[in-house]
N, C-alpha and C positions, 0 to 999 in steps of 0.2 A: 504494500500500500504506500502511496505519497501525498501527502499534502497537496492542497491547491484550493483556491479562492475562485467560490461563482458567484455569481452578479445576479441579479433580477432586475427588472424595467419596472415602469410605472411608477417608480418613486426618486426622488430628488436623489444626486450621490451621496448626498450629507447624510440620508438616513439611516439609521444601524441597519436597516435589512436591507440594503444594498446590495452590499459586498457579506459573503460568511465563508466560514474554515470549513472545507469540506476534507475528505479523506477518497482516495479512489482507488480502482484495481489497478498492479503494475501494470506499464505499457509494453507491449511484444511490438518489434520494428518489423514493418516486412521487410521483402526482400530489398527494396530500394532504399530505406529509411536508416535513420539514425535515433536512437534514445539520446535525447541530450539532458542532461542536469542544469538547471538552470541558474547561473550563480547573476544574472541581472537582466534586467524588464526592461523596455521604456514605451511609457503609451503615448497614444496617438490619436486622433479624433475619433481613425475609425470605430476606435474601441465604445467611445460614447454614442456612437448612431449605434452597433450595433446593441450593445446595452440596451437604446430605450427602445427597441425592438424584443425584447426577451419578455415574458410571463413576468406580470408584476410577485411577489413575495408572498402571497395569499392564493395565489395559483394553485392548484391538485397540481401533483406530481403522480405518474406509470411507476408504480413499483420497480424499483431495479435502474428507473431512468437513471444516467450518468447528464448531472447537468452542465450545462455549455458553460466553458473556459473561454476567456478572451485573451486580446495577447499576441499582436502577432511582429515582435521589434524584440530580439533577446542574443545573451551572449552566456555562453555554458562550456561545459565540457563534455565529450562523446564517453557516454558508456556503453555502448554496446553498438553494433551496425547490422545491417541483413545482410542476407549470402549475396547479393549481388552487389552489393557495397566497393567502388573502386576508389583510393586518393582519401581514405577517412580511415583512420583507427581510434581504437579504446584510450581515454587519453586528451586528445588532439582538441586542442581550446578553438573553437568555433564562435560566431557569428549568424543570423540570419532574421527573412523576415517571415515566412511560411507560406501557407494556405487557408486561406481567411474559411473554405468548408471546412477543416480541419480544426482538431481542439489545439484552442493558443496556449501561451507562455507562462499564464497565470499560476502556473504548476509548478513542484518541484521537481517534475523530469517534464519533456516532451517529449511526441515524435516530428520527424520531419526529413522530408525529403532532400537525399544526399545533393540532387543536381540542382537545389535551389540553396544551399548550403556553403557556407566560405570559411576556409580557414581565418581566423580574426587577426589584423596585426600584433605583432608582440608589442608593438610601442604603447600601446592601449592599454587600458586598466578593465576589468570585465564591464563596468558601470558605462567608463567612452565609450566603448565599440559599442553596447548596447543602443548606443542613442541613433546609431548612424546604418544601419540597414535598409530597414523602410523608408526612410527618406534618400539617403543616397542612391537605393533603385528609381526610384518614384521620378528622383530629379535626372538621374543618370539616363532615362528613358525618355524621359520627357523633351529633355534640351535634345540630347544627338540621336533619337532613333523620330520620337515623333517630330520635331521642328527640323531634322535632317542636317544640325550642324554639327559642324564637324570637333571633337574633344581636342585635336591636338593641332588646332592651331588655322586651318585651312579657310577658317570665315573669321580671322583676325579684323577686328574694326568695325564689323558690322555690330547692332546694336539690336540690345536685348533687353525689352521692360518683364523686370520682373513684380509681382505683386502678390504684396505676403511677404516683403524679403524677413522679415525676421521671426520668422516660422520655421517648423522644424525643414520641410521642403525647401524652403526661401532659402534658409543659411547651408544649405549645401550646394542648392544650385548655384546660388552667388560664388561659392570658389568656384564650382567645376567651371562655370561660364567665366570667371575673370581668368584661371588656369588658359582657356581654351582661344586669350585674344580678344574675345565679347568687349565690348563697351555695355558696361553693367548698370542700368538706372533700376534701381531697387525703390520700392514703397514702403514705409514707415509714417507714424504717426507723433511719436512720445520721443523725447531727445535718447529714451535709453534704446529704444529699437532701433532709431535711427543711428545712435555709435555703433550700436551692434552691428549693423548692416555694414557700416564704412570700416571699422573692424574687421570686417569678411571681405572686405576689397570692393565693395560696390564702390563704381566712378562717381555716383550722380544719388542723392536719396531723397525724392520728392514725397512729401507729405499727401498721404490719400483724404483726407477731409477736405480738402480744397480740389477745385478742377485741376485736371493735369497736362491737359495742353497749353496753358498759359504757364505753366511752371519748365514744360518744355522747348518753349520758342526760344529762349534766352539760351537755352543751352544749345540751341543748332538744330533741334530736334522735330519738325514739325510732322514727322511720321519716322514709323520704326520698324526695321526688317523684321523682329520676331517678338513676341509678345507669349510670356508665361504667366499663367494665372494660377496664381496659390490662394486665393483670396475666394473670390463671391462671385461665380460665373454671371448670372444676373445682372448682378449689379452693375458690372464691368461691362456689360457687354456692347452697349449702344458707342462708350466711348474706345472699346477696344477696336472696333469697325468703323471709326474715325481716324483713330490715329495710326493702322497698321497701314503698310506703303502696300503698292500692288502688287499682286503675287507674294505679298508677305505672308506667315505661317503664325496661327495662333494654337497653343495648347493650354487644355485647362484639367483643374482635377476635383474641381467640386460640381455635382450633380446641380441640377439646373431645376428650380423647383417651376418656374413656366415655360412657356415655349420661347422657343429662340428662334428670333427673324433671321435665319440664313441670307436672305434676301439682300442684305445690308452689306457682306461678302461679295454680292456675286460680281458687281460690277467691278470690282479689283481683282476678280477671281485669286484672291484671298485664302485659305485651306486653312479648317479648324479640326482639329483633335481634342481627343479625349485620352487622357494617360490613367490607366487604372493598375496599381502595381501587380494585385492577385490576378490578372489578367493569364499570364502563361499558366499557374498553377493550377487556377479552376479548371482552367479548359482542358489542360494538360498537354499543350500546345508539345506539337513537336522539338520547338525551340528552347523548353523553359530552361533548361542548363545555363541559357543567353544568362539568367540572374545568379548560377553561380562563379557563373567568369566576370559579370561586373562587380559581383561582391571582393572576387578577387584584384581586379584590375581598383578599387578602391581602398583595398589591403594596399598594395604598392603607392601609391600617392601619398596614404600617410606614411608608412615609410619613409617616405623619400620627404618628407616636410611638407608636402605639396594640400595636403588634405588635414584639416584638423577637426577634433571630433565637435560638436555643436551642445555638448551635457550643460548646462545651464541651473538643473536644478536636480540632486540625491537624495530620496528617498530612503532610511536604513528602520527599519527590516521590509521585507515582503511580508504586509499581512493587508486585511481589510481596511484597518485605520488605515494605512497609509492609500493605499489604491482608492479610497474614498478622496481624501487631498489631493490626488495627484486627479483625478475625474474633474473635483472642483474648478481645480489651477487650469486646467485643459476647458472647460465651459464657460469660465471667465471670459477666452476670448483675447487676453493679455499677455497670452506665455512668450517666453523670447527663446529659442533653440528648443532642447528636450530637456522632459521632466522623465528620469531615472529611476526604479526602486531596485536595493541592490541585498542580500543575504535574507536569506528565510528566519524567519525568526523562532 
């Protein structure tokens, strides 16, 4: 049996029947999988949509049900692998972000698939790497697979609005895109998000409460090759179709709660995306390994100084109280990088 924390919906994070201490049967890895031990968490929005999706706390439970773990941002150790297991041993300090069908990190083992899986840098502490999986795929996919620039340099100068920069997305896309040549205008609101952002190497960090094409003229900017939305597709979206240049590329990662006027696009023929990280997972996309070689190829960067971790805010121990705090901190709406929970308590 392990340890692990489930969640209920219907009720505020703050409330004690939230979060509770559950106990559950060992997990057997299949063939492709890995049991990992999980020595640190970091959550992430998704964790709260899926939350207030769940049975509120007064729900019937099916005898025998095993109830849903969230969780899917963690850094561990491999104890055990399946027979088709290649490149992972018993041991081997890992990283990853998962499969959102799949039970999360909320535990003190999980399983998870080897080829979505990364060995973690040694420069990292369990707590840093944990903050940067889900995000650094999220952004890593977002900037050079769906907007189609290039990571190392080949769209040098061209220019990239990010929004959200100091989010957990935000502050990773900001290095990879200033790594990669980007001319980096990030959005911020609060002088701490906004250091943070300039901190991360954004060029340019306009304040999102105010219009942002009069904030851009002055800089030279009156349309932008590529446009990332970490922020509020809605909201964004009449000005995102004003200020993208023709044949420019927009990616977003927040669901759209009305419709959206494509229309507004067409006459720049314009090209909008959707980046959803659990994408290969769910589907089980012939490609999904594509995320354990980015995990890797982002292992190397910090290494090499090039990448640094975005933890902001350590949670100690993993229990309820705390992943209640850490829910709050995240529905605030104010967090700056990631909020971490690290040793089982």
């Amino acid at each position: 049996m392990f340890n692990a924390i489930a969640a209920h919906g219907g009720v505020s994070s703050q409330d004690p029947r939230a979060f509770r201490l559950v106990q559950l049967p060992d997990a057997i890895p299949g063939p492709h999988d890995l049991l990992v031990r999980v020595e640190a968490l970091a959550v992430n929005p998704v964790d709260t949509k899926v939350r207030a999706g769940l049975p509120g706390p007064e729900a019937p439970t099916q005898p025998g049900a095993v109830p849903r773990l969230l969780g899917w941002d963690a850094a561990g150790e491999v104890e055990a692998c399946g027979a088709a297991v290649r490149g992972f041993g018993p041991g081997d300090a890992v990283w990853f972000a998962g499969d959102i069908n799949r039970q999360g990190c909320y535990g003190e083992r999980v399983l998870v698939e080897a080829a979505i899986c990364g060995h973690r840098p040694p420069k990292l502490s369990a707590a840093e790497a944990a903050a940067l999986p889900l995000t650094g795929i999220t952004a890593w996919e977002a900037l050079f697979e769906r907007l189609g620039l290039d990571p190392e340099g080949a769209d040098a100068g061209r220019s990239l609005l990010i929004l959200g920069g100091a989010g957990g997305v935000g502050s990773i896309a900001i290095q990879l895109a200033r790594r990669a040549g980007l001319v980096v205008i990030a959005t911020a609101s609060r002088n701490e998000s906004k250091a943070w952002c300039e901190q991360l190497g954004a060029d340019h960090v306009l304040n999102h409460q105010h219009p942002l094409a009069p904030q851009l003229a002055p800089l030279g900017y009156e349309q932008l090759d590529a446009i990332a939305n970490f922020s509020d597709t809605d909201a964004y979206w009449p000005v995102m179709a004003e200020l993208i240049r023709p044949q420019g590329a927009i990616v977003a990662i927040v669901g759209n709660r009305s419709p959206l006027d494509l229309n507004l696009l067409k006459a720049k023929s314009a090209s909008f995306h959707w980046e959803f990280m659990f994408t290969r997972p769910q589907f089980q996309t012939a490609d999904r390994g594509e995320q354990g070689a980015i995990l890797a190829r982002l292992a190397q960067l910090v290494e090499a100084g090039e990448l640094f971790s975005t933890l902001t805010t350590e949670l100690t121990p993993i229990n309820p109280t705390n992943l209640a705090r850490a829910h709050g901190l995240l529905e605030s709406g104010r967090t700056i990088g990631k909020i971490v929970l690290t040793g089982w308590g």
